[in-house]
C-alpha positions in Angstrom: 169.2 65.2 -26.9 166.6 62.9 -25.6 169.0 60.2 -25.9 171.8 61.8 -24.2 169.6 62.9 -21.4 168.6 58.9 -21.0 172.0 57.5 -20.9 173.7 60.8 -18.8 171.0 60.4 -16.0 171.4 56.3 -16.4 175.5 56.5 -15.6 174.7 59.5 -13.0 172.3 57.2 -10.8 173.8 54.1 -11.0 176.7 55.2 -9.3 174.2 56.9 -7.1 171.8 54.4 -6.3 172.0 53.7 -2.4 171.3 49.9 -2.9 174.6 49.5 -5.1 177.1 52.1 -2.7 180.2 49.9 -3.8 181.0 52.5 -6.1 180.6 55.2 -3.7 182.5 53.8 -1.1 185.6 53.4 -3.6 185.3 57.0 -4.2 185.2 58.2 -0.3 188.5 56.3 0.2 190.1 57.5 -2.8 189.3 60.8 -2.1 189.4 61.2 2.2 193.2 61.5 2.7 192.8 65.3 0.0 191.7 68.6 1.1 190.1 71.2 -1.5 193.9 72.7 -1.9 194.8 69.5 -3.1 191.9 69.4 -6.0 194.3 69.1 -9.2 195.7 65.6 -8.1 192.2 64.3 -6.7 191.1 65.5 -10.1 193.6 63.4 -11.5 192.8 60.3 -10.1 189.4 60.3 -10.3 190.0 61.3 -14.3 192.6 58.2 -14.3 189.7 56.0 -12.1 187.3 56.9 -15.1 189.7 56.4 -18.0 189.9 52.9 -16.5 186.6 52.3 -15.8 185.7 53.7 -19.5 188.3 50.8 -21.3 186.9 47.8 -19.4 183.4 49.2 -20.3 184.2 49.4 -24.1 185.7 45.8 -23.8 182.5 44.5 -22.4 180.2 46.8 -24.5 182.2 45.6 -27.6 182.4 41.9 -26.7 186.0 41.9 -27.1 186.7 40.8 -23.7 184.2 39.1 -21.3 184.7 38.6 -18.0 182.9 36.2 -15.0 180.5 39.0 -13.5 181.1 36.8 -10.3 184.6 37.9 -10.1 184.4 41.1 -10.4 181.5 41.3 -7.8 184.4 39.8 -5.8 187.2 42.4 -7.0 185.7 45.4 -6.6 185.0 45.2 -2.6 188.9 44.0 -2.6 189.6 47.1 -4.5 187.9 49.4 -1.4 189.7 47.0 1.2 192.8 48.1 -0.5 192.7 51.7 -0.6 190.7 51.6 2.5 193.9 49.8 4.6 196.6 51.8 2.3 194.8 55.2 3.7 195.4 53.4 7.3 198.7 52.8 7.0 199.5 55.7 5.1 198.0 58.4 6.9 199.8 61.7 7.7 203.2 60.0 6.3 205.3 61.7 3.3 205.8 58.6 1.7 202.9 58.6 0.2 203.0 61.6 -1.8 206.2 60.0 -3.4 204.4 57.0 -4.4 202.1 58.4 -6.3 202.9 57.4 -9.4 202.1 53.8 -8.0 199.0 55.1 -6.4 197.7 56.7 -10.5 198.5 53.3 -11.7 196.7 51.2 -9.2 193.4 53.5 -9.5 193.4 53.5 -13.3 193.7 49.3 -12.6 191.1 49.3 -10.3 188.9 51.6 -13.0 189.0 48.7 -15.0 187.2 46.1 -12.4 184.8 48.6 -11.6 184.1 49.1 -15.3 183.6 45.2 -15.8 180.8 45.9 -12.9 179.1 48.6 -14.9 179.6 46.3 -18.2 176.4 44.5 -17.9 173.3 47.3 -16.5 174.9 48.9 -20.1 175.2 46.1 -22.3 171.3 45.6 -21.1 170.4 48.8 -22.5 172.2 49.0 -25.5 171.1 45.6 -26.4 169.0 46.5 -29.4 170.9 48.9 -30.3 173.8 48.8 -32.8 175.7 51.7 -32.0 177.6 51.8 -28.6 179.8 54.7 -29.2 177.7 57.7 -28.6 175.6 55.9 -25.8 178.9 54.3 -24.1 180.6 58.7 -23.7 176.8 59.9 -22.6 176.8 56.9 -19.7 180.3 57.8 -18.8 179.2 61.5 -18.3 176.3 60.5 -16.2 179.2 58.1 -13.9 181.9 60.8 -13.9 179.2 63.5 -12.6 178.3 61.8 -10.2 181.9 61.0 -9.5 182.7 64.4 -8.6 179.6 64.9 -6.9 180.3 62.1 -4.3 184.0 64.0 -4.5 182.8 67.2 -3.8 180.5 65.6 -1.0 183.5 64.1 0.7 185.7 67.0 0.5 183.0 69.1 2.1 182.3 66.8 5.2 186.2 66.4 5.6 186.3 70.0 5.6 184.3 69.9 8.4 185.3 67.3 10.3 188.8 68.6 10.5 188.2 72.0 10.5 184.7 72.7 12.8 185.5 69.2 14.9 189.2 69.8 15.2 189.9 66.4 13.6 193.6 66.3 12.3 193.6 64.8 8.4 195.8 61.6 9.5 193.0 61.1 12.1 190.2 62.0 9.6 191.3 59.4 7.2 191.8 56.9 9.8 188.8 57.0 11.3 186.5 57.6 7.6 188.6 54.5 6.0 188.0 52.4 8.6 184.6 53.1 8.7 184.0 52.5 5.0 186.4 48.8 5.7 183.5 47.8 8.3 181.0 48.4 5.5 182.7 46.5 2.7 183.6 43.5 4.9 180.3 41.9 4.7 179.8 42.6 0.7 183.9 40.9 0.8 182.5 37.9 2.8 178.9 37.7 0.1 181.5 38.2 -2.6 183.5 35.2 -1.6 179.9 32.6 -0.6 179.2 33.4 -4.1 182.5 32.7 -5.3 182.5 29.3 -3.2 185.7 30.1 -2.0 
């Protein structure tokens, strides 16, 4: 129990650790344009987002893949840029709820880059350690609570932005994605002076 504890609260506050918000801000765009009546397909997504994040995790844990961490720090503000502009131009349209099946697919790829970024704070822990398995599902408890806890947080402001402030939801998401794309320029630009690009 001890151990479960350890690597629960390690997967919890990593995603919730202020001075790593990447994570976070992936999870306020992927979650801004739903309201609570729309919970099952949010649920969905961040279910599919954690799928994909668990895979690349496994990979890494396992050594069977490895990836440059240098890319990845580059990939995974490109994956918020994304979302962030595709709330933008999709907001308050029906199209999107037709594309959906493009939208599960994309998340669950972008689950995988922000595995990879998990892939090495776990591989550091479970370093001396020669079984993964059981300390790879406790970690991905700790990031998929805190998952819905940055979910439920979102869904509770947007509540009240649109519904105490009068904001319409195609404004709301406007206005919170472009807000999160001003934040995750500058880690895009450090991204890319690493890159040497």
């Amino acid at each position: 129990m001890d151990s479960f504890w350890f690597y629960f609260k390690e997967g919890l506050l990593h995603v919730l650790d202020w001075n790593a918000y990447d994570h976070i801000l992936f999870i306020i765009v992927l979650t801004v344009p739903y309201t609570f009546s729309s919970w099952k397909r949010l649920l969905s997504l961040v279910t599919i987002f954690t799928v994909g994040h668990t895979i690349s995790l496994s990979l890494s844990a396992y050594e069977v893949v490895k990836i440059n961490t240098t890319i990845i720090e580059f990939l995974i503000p490109v994956t918020i840029l994304i979302t962030a502009f595709y709330n933008i131009f999709t907001a308050g349209k029906k199209g999107r709820k037709e594309q959906i099946g493009v939208y599960f697919i994309s998340t669950l790829f972008f689950g995988l880059i922000h595995g990879f970024g998990f892939s090495t704070y776990f591989k550091m822990m479970t370093a001396s350690s020669d079984h993964k398995f059981v300390p790879l599902l406790e970690y991905t408890l700790g990031i998929e609570a805190s998952q819905v806890i940055i979910v439920l947080l979102v869904l509770i402001v947007s509540f009240l932005g649109q519904f105490v402030f009068r904001f319409s939801l195609r404004d709301w998401v406007m206005v919170v994605s472009a807000i999160v794309i001003g934040v995750a320029i500058p880690i895009f630009r450090n991204a890319l002076i690493a890159l040497n690009i």
